[in-house]
C-alpha positions as a Markdown table, in Angstrom:
| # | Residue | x | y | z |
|---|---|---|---|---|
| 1 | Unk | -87.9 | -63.3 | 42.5 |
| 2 | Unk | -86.0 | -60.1 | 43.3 |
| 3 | Unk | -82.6 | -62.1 | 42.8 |
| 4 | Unk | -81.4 | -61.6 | 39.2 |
| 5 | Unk | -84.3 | -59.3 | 38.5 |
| 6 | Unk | -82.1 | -56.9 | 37.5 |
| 7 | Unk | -83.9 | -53.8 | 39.1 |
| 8 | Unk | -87.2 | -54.7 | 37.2 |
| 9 | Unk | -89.1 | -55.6 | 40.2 |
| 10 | Unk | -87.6 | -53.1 | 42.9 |
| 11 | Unk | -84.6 | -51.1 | 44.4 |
| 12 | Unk | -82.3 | -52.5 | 47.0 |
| 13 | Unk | -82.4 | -49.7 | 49.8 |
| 14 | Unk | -79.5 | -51.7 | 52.2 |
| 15 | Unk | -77.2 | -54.5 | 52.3 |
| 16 | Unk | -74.9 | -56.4 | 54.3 |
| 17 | Unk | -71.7 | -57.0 | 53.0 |
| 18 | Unk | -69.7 | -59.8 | 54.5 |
| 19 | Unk | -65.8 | -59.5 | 55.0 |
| 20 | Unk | -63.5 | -62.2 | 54.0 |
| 21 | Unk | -60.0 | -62.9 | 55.9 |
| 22 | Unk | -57.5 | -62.3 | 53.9 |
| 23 | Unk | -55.9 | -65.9 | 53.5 |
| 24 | Unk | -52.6 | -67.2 | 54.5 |
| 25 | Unk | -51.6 | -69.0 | 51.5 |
| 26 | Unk | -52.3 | -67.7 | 47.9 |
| 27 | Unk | -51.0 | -70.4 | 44.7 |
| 28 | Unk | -51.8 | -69.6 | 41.1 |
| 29 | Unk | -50.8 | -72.5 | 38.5 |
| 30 | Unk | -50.8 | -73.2 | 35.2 |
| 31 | Unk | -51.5 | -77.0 | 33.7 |
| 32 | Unk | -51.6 | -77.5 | 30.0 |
| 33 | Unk | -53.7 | -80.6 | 28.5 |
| 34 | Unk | -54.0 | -81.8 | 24.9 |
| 35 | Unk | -57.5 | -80.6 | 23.8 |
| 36 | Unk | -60.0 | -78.9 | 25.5 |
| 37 | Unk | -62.0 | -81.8 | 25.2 |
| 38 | Unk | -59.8 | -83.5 | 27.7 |
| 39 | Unk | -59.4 | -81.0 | 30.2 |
| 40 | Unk | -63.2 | -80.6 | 30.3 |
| 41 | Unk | -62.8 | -84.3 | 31.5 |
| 42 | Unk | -60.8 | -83.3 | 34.2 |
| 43 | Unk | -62.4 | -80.5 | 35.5 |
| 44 | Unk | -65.8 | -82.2 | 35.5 |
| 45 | Unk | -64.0 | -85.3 | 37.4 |
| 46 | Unk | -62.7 | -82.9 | 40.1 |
| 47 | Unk | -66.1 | -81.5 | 40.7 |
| 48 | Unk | -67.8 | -84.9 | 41.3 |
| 49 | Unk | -65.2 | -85.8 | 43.5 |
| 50 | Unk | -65.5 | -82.2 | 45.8 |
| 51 | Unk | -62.4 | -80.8 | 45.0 |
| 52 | Unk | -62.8 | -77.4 | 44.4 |
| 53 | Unk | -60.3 | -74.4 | 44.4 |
| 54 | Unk | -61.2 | -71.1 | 44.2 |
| 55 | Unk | -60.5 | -70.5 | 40.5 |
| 56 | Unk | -60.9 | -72.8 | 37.9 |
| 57 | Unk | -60.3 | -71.0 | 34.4 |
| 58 | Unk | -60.3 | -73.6 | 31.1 |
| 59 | Unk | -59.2 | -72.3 | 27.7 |
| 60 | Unk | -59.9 | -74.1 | 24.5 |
| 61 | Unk | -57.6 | -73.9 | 21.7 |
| 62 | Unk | -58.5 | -70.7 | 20.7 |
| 63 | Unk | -58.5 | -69.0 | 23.6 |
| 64 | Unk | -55.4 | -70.6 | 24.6 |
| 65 | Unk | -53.5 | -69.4 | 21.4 |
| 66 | Unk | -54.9 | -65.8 | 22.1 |
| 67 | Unk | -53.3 | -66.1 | 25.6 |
| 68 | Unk | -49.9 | -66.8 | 23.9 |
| 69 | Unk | -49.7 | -64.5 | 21.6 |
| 70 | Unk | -50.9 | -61.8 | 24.2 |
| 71 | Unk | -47.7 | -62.5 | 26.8 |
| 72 | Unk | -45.9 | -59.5 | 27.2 |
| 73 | Unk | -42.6 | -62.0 | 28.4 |
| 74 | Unk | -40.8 | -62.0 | 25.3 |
| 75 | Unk | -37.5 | -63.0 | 27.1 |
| 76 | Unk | -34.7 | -64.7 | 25.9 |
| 77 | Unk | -34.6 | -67.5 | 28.5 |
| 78 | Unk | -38.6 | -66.9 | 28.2 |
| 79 | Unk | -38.6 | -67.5 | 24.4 |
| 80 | Unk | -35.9 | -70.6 | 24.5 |
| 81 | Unk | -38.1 | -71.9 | 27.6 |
| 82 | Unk | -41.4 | -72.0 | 25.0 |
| 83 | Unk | -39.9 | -73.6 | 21.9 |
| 84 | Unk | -38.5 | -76.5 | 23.9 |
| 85 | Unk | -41.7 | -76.8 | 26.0 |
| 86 | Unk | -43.7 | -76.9 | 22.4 |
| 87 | Unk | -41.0 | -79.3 | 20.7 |
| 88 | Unk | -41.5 | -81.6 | 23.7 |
| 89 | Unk | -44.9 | -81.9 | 23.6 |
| 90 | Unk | -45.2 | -82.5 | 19.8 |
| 91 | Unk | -42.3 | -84.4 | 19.7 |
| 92 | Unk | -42.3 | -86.9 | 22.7 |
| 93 | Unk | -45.8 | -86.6 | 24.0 |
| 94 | Unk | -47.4 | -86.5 | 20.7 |
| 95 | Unk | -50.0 | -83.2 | 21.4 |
| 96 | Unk | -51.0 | -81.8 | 18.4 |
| 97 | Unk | -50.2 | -78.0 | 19.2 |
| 98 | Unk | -52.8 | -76.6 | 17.8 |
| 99 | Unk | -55.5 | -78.5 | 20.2 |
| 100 | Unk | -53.9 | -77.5 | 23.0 |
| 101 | Unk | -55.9 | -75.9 | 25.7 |
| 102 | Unk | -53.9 | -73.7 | 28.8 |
| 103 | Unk | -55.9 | -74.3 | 32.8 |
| 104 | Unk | -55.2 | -72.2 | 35.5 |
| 105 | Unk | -56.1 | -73.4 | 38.7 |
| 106 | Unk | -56.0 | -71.0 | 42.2 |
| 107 | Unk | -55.7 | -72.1 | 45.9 |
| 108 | Unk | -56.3 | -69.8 | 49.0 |
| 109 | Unk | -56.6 | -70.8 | 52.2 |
| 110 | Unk | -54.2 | -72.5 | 55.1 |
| 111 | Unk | -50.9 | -73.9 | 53.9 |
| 112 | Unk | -52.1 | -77.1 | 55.1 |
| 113 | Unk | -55.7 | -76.6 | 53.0 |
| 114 | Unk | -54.1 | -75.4 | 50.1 |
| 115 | Unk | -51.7 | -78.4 | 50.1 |
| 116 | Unk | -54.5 | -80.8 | 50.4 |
| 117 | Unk | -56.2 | -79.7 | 47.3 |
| 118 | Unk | -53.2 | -79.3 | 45.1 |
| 119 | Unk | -51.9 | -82.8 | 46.1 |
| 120 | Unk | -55.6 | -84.2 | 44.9 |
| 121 | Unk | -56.6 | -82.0 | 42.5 |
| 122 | Unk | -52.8 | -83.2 | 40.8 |
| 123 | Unk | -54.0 | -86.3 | 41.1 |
| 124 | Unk | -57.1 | -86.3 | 38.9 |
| 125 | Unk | -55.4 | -84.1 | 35.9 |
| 126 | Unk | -52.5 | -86.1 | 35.7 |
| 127 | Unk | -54.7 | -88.8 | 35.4 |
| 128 | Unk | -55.9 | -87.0 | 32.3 |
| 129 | Unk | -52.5 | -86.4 | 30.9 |
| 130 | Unk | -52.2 | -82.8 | 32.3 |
| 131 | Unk | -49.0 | -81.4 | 32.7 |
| 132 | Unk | -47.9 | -78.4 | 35.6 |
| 133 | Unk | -46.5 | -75.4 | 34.2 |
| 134 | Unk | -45.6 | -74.0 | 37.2 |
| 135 | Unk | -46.8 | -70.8 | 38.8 |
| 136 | Unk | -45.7 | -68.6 | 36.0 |
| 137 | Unk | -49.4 | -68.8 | 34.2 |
| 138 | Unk | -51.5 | -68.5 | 37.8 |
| 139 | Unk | -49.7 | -65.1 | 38.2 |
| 140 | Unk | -49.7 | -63.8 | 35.1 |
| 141 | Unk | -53.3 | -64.2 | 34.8 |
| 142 | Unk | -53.3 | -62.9 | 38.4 |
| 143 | Unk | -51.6 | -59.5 | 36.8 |
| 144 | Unk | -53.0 | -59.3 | 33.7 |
| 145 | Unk | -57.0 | -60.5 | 34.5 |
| 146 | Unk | -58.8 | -56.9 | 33.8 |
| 147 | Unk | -57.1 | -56.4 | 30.9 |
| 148 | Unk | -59.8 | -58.0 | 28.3 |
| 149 | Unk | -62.0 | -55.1 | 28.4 |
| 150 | Unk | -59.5 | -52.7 | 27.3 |
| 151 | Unk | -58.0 | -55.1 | 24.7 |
| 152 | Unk | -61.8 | -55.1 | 23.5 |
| 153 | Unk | -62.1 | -51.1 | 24.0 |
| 154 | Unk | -58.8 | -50.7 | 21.7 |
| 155 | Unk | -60.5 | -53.6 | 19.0 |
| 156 | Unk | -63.0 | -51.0 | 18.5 |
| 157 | Unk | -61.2 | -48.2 | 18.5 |
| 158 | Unk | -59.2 | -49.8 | 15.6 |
| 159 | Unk | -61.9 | -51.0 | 13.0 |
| 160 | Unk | -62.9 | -54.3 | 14.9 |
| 161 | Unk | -66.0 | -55.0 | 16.3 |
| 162 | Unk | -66.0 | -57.5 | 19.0 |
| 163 | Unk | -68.6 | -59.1 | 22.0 |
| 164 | Unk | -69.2 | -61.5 | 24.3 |
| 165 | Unk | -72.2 | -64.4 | 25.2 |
| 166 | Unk | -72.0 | -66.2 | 28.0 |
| 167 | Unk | -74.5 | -68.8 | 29.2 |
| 168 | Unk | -74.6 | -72.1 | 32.0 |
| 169 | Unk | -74.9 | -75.7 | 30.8 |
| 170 | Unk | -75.4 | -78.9 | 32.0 |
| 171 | Unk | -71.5 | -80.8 | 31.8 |
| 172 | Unk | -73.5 | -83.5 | 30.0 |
| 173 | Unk | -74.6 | -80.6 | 27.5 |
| 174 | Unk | -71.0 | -78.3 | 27.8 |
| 175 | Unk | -69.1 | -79.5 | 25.0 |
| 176 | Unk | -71.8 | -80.3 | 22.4 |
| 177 | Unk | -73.2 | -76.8 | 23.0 |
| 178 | Unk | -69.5 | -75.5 | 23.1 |
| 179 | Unk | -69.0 | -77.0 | 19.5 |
| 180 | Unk | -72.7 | -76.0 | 18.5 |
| 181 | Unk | -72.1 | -72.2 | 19.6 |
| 182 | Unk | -68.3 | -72.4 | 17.5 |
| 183 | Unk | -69.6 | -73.6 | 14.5 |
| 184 | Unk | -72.5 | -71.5 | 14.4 |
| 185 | Unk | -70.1 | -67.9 | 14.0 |
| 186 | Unk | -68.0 | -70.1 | 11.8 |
| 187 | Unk | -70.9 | -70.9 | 9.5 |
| 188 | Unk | -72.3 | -67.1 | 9.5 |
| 189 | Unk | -68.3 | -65.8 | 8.9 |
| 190 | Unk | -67.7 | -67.9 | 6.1 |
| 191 | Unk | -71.2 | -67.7 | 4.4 |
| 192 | Unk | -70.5 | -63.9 | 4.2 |
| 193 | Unk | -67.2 | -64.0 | 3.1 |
| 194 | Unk | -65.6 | -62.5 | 6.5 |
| 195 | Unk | -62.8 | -63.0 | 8.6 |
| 196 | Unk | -63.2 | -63.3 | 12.4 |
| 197 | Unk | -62.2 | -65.1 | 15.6 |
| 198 | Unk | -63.7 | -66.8 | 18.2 |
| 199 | Unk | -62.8 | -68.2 | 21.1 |
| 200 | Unk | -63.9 | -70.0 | 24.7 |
| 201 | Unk | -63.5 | -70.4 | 28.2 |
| 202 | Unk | -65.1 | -72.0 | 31.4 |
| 203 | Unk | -64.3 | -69.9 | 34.7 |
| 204 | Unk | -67.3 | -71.1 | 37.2 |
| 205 | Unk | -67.6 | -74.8 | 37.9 |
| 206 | Unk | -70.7 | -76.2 | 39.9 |
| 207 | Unk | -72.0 | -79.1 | 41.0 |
| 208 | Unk | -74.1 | -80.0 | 37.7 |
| 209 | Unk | -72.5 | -77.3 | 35.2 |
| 210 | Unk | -70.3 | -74.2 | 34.2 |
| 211 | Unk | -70.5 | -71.2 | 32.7 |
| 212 | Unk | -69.3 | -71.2 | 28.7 |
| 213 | Unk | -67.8 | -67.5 | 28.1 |
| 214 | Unk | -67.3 | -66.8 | 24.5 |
| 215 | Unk | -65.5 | -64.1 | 23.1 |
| 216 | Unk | -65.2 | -63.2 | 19.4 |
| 217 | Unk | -64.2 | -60.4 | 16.8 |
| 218 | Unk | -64.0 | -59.3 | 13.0 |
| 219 | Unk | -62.9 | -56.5 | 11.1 |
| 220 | Unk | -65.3 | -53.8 | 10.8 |
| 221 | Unk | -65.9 | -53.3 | 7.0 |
| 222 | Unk | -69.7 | -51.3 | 6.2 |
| 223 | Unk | -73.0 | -51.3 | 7.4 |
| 224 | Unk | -73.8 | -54.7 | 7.1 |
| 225 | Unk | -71.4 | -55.5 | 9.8 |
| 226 | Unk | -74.4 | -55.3 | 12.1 |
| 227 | Unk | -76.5 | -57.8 | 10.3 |
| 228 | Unk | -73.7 | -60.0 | 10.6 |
| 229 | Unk | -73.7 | -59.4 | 14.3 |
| 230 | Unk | -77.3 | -60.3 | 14.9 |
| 231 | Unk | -76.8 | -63.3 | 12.7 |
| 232 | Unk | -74.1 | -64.2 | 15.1 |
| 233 | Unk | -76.2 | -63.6 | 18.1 |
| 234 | Unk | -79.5 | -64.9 | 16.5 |
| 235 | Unk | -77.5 | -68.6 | 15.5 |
| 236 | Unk | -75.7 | -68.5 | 18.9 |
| 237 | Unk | -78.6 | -68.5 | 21.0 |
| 238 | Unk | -80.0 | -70.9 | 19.3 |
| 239 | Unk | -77.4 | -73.3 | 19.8 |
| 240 | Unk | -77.5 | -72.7 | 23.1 |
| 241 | Unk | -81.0 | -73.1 | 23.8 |
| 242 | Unk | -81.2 | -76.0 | 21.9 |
| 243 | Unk | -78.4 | -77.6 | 24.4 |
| 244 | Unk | -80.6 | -76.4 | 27.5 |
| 245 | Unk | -78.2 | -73.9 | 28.2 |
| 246 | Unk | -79.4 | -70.3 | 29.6 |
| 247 | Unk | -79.8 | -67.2 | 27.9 |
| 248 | Unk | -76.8 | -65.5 | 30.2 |
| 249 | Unk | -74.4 | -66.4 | 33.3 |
| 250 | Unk | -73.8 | -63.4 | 35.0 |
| 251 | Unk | -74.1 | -60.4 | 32.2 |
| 252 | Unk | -78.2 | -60.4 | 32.6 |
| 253 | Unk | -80.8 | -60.1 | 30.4 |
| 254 | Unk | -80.7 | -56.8 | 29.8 |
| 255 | Unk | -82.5 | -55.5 | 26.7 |
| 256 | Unk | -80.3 | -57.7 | 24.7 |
| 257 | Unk | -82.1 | -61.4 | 25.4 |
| 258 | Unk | -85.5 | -60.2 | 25.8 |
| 259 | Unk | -86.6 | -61.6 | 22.7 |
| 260 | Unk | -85.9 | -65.1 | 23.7 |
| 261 | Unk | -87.8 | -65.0 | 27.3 |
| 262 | Unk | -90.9 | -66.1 | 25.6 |
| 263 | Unk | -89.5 | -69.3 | 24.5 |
| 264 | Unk | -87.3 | -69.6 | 27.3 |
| 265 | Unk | -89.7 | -69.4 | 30.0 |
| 266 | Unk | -92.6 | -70.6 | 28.2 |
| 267 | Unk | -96.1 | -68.5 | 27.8 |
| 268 | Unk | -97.3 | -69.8 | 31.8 |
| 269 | Unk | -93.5 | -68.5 | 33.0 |
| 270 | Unk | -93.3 | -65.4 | 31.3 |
| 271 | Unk | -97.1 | -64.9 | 32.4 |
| 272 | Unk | -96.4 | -65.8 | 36.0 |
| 273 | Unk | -93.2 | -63.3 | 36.0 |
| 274 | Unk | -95.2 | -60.5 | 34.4 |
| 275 | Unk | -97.7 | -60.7 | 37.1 |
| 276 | Unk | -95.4 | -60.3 | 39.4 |
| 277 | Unk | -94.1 | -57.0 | 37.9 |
| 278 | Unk | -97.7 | -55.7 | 37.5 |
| 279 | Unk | -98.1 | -56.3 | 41.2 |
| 280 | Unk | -94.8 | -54.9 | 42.3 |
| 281 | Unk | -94.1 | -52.0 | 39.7 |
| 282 | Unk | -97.9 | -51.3 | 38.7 |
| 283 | Unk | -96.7 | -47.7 | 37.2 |
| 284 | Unk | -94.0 | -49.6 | 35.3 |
| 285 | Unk | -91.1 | -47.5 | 36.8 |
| 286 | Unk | -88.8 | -49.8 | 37.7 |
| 287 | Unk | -85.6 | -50.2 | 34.6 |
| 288 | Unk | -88.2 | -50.2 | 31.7 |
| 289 | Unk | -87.8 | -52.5 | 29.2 |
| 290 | Unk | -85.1 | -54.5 | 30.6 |
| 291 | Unk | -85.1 | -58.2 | 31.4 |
| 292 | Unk | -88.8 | -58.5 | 30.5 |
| 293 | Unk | -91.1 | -57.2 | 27.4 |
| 294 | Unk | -92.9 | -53.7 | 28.8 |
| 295 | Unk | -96.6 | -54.5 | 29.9 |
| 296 | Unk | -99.2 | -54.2 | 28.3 |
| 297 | Unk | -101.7 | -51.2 | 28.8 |
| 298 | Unk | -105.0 | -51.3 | 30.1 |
| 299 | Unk | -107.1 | -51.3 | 26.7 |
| 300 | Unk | -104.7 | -52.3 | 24.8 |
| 301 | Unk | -104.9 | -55.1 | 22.0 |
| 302 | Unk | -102.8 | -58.0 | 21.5 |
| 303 | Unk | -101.4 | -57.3 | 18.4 |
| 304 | Unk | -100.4 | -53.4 | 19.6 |
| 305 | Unk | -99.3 | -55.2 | 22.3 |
| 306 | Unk | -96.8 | -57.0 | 19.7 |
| 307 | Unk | -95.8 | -54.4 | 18.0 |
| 308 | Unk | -94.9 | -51.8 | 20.2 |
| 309 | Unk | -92.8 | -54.6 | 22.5 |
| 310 | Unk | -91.1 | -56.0 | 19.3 |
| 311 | Unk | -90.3 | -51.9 | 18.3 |
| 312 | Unk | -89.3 | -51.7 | 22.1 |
| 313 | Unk | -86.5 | -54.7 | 21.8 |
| 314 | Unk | -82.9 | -54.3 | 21.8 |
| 315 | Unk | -82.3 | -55.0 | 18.4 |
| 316 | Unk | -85.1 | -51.7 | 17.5 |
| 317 | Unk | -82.8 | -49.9 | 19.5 |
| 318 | Unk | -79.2 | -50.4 | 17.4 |
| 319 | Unk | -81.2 | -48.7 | 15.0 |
| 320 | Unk | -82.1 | -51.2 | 12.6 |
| 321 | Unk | -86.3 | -51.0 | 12.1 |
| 322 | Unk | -88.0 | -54.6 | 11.6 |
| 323 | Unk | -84.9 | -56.2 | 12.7 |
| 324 | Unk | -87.3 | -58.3 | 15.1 |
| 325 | Unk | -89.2 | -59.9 | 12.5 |
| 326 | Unk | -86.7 | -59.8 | 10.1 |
| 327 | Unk | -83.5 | -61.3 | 11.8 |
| 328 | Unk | -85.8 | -63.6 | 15.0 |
């Protein structure tokens, strides 16, 4: 219970920490495939078959296109290297460009284990029609992987608003929540008129599912950017849920998803779970209002019960009174 509980339950007094060697043999590569689609193919066919490196990053279209415009190599050998790449592709192989969706793939260990699971995890994406770019992509992303939050820190600084939702799915359920969750911003951006982006990638593969990491952002214009936002969120996590995804992979609950823990967990879970934190955290101490709605009080009633968790919620918090009812 204490795993995930975000601090709600408890506070972690001493830990081990284990120590990893430092491996003989680290290769970074890129593979390009012609939809995301595809490559979600592959990646779901190397799992079942136990072949698993130690990074496994998938970018759909949009993502992928972010990626190129965001290389720093503007070289001429660099540039003439691209255009030919692109022309072959279109021309010969018959991708359509703008489905196509960038992998990179990492292997650490012995030379001889890190052979081994190139040579078969080659296998099963050419199979797919992937294509090996080389190391070029691997190390780049090696370089240039922190960089995200700072390109996010200097959106905001400059009149965009942008955010993240990640979640874990079922691969049965991936890509039908991956197009559910797209067209959802889509449909709120257009129905108010606004310009924004949105893209996707998958960066932790497991035996029956990944995480889906979405990133998007829009130009900030009034005050009603923030209704747009919860619209967003609100139409997103609904998607998701409907595809038996999670409410977060690794960013937690937060005060952010507390609204949906009811209907995620159903009354007996959330019951059973607030239990548990009136047992352990009786005095209600322990990171208040996070990860669970606060608990009731002795003599309180149900519907002040309501009301003061609903005023309590995340969305209370931005500032925006009501935005419970109104917006959930």
């Amino acid at each position: 219970m204490f795993i995930g509980s975000e601090g709600a339950f408890g506070i972690v007094t001493e830990a081990v920490v284990k120590i990893e060697r430092i491996p003989e043999v680290k290769h970074y590569e890129g593979w390009f495939f012609p939809s995301f689609e595809i490559a979600f193919a592959a990646f779901h066919a190397c799992t079942r078959k136990g072949i698993h490196p130690c990074t496994m990053r998938l970018y759909d279209e949009d993502d992928t296109r972010l990626s190129f415009a965001a290389s720093t190599d503007t070289g001429t050998l660099s540039t003439l290297f691209s255009k030919c790449f692109k022309r072959y592709l279109s021309s010969l192989k018959g991708w359509d460009l703008s489905t196509l969706s960038l992998s990179v793939v990492g292997f650490e260990g012995t030379k001889a284990q890190t052979n081994c699971q190139r040579k078969e995890l080659s296998g099963v994406f050419k199979s797919f029609g992937g294509i090996c770019v080389g190391e070029k992509p691997g190390n780049t992303w090696q370089e240039k992987k922190y960089d995200l939050p700072y390109l996010r820190d200097f959106a905001l600084s400059h009149n965009f608003w942008a955010d993240v939702f990640e979640t874990s799915v079922f691969y049965q359920d991936a890509i039908r929540c991956w197009r559910a969750v797209k067209k959802s911003f889509a449909d709120i951006v257009r129905e108010n008129g606004k310009t924004a982006w949105i893209g996707c990638h998958t960066a932790h593969q497991y035996r029956f599912g990944c995480c889906l990491y979405f990133t998007f952002i829009g130009e900030q214009c009034d005050e009603n950017d923030l209704k747009i936002f919860l619209q967003i969120k609100q139409k997103a996590m609904e998607a998701m849920l409907q595809h038996k995804a999670t409410l977060t992979h690794h960013h937690g609950i937060g005060y952010e998803h507390v609204p949906w823990m009811r209907r995620y967990h159903g009354e007996v879970g959330l019951d059973v779970i607030m239990r548990f934190k009136k047992v352990v955290d009786p005095k209600n101490i322990c990171n208040t209002g996070k990860l669970l709605p606060s608990l009731p009080g002795e003599h309180e009633k149900a519907k002040a019960v309501e009301v003061r968790q609903r005023r309590e919620m995340m969305f209370d918090k931005m500032g925006i009174p009501g935005a419970i009812r109104a917006h959930l």
